[in-house]
Legacy VTK file of the C-alpha trace (Angstrom):
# vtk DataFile Version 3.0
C-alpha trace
ASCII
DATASET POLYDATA
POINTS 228 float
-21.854 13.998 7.746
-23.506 17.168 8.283
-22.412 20.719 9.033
-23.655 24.145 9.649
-21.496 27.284 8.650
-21.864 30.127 9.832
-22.131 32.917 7.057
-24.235 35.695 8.310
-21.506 38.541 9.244
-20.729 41.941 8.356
-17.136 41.656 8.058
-16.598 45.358 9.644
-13.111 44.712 10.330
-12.310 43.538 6.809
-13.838 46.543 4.904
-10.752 48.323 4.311
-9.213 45.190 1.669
-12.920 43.528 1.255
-15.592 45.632 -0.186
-19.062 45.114 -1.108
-19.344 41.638 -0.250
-19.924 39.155 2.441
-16.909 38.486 4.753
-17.079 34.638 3.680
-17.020 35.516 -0.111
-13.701 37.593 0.688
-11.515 36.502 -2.574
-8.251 34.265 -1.607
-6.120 34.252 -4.621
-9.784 34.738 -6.845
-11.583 32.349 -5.416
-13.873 33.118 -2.556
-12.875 31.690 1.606
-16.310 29.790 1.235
-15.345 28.178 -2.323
-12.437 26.826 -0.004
-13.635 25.899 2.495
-16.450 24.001 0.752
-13.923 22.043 -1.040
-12.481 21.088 2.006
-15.923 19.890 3.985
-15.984 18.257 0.319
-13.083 16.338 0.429
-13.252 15.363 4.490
-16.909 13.282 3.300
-20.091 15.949 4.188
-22.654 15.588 2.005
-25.081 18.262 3.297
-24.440 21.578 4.518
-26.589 24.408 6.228
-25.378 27.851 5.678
-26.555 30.275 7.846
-26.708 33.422 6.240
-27.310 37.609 7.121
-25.566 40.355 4.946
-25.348 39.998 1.498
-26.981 36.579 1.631
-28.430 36.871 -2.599
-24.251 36.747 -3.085
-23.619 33.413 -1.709
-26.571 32.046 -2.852
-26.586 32.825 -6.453
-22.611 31.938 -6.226
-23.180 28.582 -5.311
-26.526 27.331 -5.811
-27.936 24.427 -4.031
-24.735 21.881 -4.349
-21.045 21.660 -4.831
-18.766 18.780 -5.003
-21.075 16.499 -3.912
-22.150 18.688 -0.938
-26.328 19.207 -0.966
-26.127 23.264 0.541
-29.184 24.358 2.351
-29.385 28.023 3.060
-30.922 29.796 6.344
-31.317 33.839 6.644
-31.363 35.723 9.279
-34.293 38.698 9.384
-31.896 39.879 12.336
-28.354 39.618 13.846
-28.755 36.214 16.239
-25.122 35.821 16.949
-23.871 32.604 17.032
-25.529 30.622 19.152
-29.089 31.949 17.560
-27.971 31.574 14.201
-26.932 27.718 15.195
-30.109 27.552 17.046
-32.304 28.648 13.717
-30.046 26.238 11.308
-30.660 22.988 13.627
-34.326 22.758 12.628
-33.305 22.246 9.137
-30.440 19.679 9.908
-31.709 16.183 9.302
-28.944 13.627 11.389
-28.835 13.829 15.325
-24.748 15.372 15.287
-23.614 18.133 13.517
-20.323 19.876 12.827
-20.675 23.716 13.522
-17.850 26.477 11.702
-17.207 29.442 11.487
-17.633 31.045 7.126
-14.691 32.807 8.005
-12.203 30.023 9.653
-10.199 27.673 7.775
-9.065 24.401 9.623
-8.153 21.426 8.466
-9.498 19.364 11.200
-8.571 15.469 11.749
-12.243 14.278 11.044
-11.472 10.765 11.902
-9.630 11.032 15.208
-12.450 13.745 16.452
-15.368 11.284 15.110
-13.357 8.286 17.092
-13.793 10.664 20.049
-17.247 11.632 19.735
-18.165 7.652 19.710
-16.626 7.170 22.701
-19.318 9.329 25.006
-21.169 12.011 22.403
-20.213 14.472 24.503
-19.699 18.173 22.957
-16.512 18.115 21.197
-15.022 22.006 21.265
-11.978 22.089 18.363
-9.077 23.363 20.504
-5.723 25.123 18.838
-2.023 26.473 20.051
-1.828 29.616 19.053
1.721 31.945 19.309
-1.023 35.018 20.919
-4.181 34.195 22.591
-5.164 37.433 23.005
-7.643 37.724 20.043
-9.280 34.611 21.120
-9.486 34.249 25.010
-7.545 30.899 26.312
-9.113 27.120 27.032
-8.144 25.907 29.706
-8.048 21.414 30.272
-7.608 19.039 32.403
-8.044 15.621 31.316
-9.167 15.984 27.950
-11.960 18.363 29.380
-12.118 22.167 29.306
-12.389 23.271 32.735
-12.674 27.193 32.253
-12.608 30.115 29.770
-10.404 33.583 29.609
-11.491 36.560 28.053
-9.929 38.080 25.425
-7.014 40.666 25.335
-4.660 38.596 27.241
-1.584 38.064 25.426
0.904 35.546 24.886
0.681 31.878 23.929
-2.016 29.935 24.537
-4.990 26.777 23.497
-7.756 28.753 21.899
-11.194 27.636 20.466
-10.869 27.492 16.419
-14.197 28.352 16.085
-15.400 24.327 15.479
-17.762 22.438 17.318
-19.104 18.963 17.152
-22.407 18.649 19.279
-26.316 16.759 19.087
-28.775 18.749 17.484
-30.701 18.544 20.429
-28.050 20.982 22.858
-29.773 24.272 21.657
-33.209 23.500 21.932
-34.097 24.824 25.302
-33.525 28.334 24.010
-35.954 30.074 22.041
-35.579 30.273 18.634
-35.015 33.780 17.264
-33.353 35.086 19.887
-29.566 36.137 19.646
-27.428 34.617 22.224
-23.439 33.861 22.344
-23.017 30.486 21.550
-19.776 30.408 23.804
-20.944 33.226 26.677
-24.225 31.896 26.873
-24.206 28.220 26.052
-20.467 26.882 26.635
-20.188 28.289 30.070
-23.113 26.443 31.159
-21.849 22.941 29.871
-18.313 23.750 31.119
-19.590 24.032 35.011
-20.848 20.847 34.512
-17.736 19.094 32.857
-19.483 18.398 29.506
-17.749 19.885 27.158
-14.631 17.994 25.631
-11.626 19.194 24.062
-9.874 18.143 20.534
-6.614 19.562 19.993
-5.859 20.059 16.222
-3.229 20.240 14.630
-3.975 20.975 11.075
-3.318 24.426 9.840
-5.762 27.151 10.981
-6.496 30.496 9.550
-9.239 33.462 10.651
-9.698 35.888 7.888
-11.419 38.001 10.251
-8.992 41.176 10.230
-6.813 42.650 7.250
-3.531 41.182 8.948
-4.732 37.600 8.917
-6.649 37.959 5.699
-3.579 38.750 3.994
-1.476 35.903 5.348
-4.220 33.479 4.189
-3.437 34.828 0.795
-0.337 32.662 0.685
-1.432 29.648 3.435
-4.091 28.761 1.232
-2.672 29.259 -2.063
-3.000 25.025 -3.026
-6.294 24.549 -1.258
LINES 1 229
228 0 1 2 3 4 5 6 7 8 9 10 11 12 13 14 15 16 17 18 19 20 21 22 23 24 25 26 27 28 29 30 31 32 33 34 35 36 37 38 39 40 41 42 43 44 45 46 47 48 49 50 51 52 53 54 55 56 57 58 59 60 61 62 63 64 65 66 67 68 69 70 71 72 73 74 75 76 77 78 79 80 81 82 83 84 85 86 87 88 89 90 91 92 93 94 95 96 97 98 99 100 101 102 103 104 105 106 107 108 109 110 111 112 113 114 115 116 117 118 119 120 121 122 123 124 125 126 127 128 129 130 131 132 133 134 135 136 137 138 139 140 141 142 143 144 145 146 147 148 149 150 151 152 153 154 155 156 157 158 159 160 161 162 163 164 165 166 167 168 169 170 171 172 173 174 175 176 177 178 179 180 181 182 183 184 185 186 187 188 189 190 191 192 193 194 195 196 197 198 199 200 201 202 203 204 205 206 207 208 209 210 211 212 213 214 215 216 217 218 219 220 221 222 223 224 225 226 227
C-alpha cells in the first residue's frame, strides 16, 4: 500500500509549546508525531510513502532519510503554500500504484485498514475517513445517508457531531484535471464537487483519533500516545 502525508505546514497555532520546527516533528513524549505515525503506516502494511513537504522540510528529511521500518519514504517540496489539495495534486505524480491513502502529518488515527480496503473493492469509489467527535465545531460536520456523504457544514458550529479525520482513500487519477502547482482546498474545492454527484463514500472509524494541531490537543496527545 501506498500513502501520501501531508507535511508541509507552518504549525502557527502550535508555536507557543512547539518551536523551531515543523508542526509534524512536534516531540510526543521525545519522539517526533511523524516518528509515530510512521510506525503506525509501518505496522498497518505500507511500504512506500510520499511526504509532501513546505517549512522546515531539511528537518524531516535528514531525520528520517529515505526508509523506516520497512516503509521506502519519498519526499516532495513545495516552492509555495498549495494547500491540500495542491500539495496532493504535486505528490500523485510520484505515487507509483493506481489508489492511495492521503493523511494529514499532523493527525493520528488508527484506521481499520482492512474493513476500509473491503470497502474500497466493492465500487473504488472515494472513501472519506469519517469520526464522532464530542464538538464538531473545529471541524465542520459530515453529513450521510446510506453510507454516502450527502453534504458538508462549516466550521464553528458546536456540539457533537461525524467529522472528516483528515484521511482519504481515492485513485490517483481524481486530481488530475487541475493544474499542477496551483493551491486549491482539497475539501472546498474538490470534495464538494464529488459530493453533488454522490461519489464520495463514508468510513466511520472507530480507532482513536488525535489532531495535534492546537496547544490543547497537542498536550492531550502527550498521554494518548504514550505506547504508540
Amino acid at each position: 500500500m501506498e500513502a501520501i502525508i501531508l507535511a508541509g505546514g507552518f504549525g502557527t497555532r502550535l508555536k507557543k509549546v512547539v518551536n523551531n520546527l515543523p508542526k509534524p516533528m512536534a516531540p510526543i513524549n521525545g519522539r517526533p508525531f511523524l516518528e509515530i505515525l510512521l510506525n503506525l503506516l509501518s505496522n498497518k502494511g505500507f511500504s512506500r510513502v510520499i511526504i509532501s513537504l513546505g517549512f522546515m522540510a531539511e528537518k524531516i528529511i535528514n531525520y528520517f532519510g529515505n526508509t523506516f521500518k520497512g516503509i521506502e519514504i519519498k519526499y516532495i517540496i513545495e516552492e509555495t503554500p498549495l494547500g491540500t489539495g495542491g500539495a496532493v495534486r504535486l505528490c500523485i505524480n510520484s505515487c507509483m500504484q493506481k489508489e492511495v491513502f492521503v493523511f494529514n502529518g499532523d493527525t493520528f488515527i488508527d484506521i481499520e485498514i482492512e474493513n476500509i480496503i473491503n470497502q474500497w473493492n466493492r465500487n473504488q469509489n472515494l472513501i472519506v475517513v469519517g469520526k464522532y467527535v464530542s464538538d464538531a465545531s473545529r471541524y465542520g460536520r459530515l453529513f450521510t445517508d446510506n453510507n454516502r456523504i450527502i453534504s458538508l457544514e462549516e466550521k464553528k458550529i458546536s456540539g457533537q457531531g461525524l467529522i472528516s479525520a483528515g484521511c482519504y482513500l481515492m485513485t490517483t487519477d481524481k486530481l488530475l484535471r487541475f493544474p499542477i502547482n496551483k493551491p486549491f482546498s482539497i475539501e472546498k474545492d474538490y470534495l464538494i464537487t464529488e459530493i453533488l454527484q454522490s461519489n464520495v463514500a463514508i468510513f466511520i472509524t472507530k480507532g482513536l483519533f488525535i489532531d495535534i494541531g492546537i496547544p490543547e490537543d497537542y498536550l492531550k496527545a502527550q498521554k494518548l500516545l504514550t505506547n504508540l
